[in-house]
N, C-alpha and C positions, 0 to 999 in steps of 0.2 A: 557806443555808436558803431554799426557797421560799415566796413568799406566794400559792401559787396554794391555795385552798381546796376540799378534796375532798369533796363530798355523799355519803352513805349512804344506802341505803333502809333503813328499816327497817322489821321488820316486826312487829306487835303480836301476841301468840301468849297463848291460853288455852285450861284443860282445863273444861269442865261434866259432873257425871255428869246426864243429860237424863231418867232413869230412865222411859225407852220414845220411842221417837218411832211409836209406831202410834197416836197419838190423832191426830185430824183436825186442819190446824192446825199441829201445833207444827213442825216444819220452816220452814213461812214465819215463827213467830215469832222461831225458831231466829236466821233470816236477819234479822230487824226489827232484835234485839240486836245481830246483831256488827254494822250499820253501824253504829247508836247508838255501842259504845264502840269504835269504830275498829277491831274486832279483822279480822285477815289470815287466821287459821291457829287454827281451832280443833278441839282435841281431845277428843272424846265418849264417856261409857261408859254401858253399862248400856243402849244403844240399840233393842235388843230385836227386833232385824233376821231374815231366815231369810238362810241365805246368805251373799256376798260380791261384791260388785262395786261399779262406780261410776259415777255420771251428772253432770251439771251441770243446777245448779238457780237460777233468774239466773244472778247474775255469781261462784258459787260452784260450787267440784266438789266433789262429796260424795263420798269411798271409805269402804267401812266392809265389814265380818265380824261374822257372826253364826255360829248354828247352825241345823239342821235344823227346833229346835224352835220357835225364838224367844223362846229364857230367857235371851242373855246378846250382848253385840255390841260392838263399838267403831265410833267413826266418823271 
């Protein structure tokens, strides 16, 4: 048996329904939270997006779908 010890990354992962991120603001707050609680990888509904694509926003990338209309989206 080895005592060589093996480190993990791990990563902190959480869902928010953010219900719109079209208001001014909440994308940077978005970002404020997940350094606050450590979070790596967070999942978004209800984002209320037109469309589909993705950017990086600081030290985070943002991919997300919506619709045409901008009733319904994940992030």
């Amino acid at each position: 048996m080895s005592d060589r010890i093996v480190k993990k990354e791990v990563n902190r992962i959480a869902t928010w329904n953010v219900r719109s991120l079209g208001v001014r603001g909440k994308l940077e707050n978005i970002e404020k939270e997940m350094k606050r609680l450590n979070t790596d990888i967070l999942g978004m509904s209800d984002i209320k997006w037109k469309d589909e694509g993705n950017f990086w926003s600081e030290n985070y990338r943002v991919i997300y779908s919506g619709d045409k209309n901008s009733n319904t989206g994940v992030g």
